[in-house]
Each structure stands twice: as structure tokens, then as C-alpha cells.
N, C-alpha and C positions, 0 to 999 in steps of 0.2 A: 504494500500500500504506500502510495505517494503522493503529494498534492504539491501543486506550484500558488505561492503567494508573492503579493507584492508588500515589499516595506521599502520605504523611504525612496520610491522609485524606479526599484528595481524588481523583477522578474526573479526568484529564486524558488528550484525544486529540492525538497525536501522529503526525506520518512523517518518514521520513528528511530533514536536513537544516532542521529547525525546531528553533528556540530555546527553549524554554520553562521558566517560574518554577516551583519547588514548593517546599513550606514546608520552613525550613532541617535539610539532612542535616550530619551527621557526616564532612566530606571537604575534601583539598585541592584550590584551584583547579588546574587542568590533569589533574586524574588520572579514570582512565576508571573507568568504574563498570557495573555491569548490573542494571538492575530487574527484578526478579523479578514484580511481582503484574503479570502482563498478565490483562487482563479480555475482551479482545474483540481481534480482526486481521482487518481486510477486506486480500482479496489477488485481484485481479481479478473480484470480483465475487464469491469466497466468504469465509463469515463464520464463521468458527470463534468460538464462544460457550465462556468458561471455567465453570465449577461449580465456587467462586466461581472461578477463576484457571486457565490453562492450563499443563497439568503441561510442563515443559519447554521452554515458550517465552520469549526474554528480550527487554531492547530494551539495547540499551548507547548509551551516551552519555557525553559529557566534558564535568566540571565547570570552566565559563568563568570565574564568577565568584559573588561573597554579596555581599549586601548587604541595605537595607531599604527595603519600599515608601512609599509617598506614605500619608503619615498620615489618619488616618480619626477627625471626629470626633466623642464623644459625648455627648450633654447631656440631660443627665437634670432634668424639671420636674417640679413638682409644684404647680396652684393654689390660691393663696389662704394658700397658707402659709408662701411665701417659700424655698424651697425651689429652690438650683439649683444645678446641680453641672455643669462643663465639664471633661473632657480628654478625651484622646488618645493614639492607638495606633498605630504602625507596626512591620507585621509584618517578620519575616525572614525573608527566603527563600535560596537558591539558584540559580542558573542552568544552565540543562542544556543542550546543542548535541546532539540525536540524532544519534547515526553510521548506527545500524542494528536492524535487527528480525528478529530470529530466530524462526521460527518451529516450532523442534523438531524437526520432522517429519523 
């Protein structure tokens, strides 16, 4: 069983017992939470599709840990004119541990 949600604008699939980063929420490390925007839940072979989002399905998960990723970086040229500009960015995320995926029904 798997379901794809959205947090903080991004597209992430998911199933029970997986780890996964999403751009930084509003929460404290260890406390349980429940995502609302599920977009899609395969469950033996059926695939329930939301418009955009499935009314009453959640996934809950608990916040492990924040922090920030491995810097990204970027450099902006321009030739013949002398023109160059280098920095860098690391984002902040969150970390999720899925517990579970409710599927409403």
C-alpha cells in the first residue's frame, strides 16, 4: 500500500514505515501529525485517484527530526563583460517517519 501527497508543494510517494524529507513544517520533533492533501493510494492493486485530493483520507506520520540539506550551488555568468556572481543555498526541511495511511472509507 502506497499513497502520493502533497506538502509544501511538492509531489511525494510514500508507504508505511518510510522516512521521508518535505520542505520545512511548523512542528515539534516527536509529535504526530496527519497530512491531509493525499493525491493518489494504491491498495492491492486498486487506485483510488483524488479531484485534486481524496475527501477523507489521511496519512499520519511523526516528526523525527529538521534540519538542512547539502547546499546547492549557483553561478550566475555573463561573457565578455566580466560578470560573475557565486552563492548558495540550503534548503530546510523536515523529516517524516510514516506510521500509517488511512484510507477513509
Amino acid at each position: 500500500m502506497y499513497a502520493v501527497i502533497e506538502s509544501g508543494g511538492i509531489q511525494i510517494k510514500v508507504a508505511e514505515g518510510d522516512s521521508v524529507k518535505v520542505p520545512l513544517m511548523n512542528t515539534e520533533s516527536g509529535e504526530k501529525i496527519d497530512l491531509e492533501k493525499v493525491m493518489l493510494i494504491s491498495k492491492d492493486g486498486d487506485v483510488t485517484i483524488g479531484k485534486p485530493y481524496i475527501e477523507g483520507a489521511t496519512v499520519t506520520a511523526e516528526v523525527t527530526g529538521m534540519g538542512k540539506d547539502d547546499k546547492v550551488t549557483v553561478f550566475k555568468f555573463k561573457r565578455r563583460v566580466k560578470y560573475r556572481v557565486k552563492t548558495g543555498h540550503r534548503q530546510q526541511f523536515t523529516e517524516l517517519k510514516i506510521t500509517g495511511i488511512n484510507t477513509g472509507h
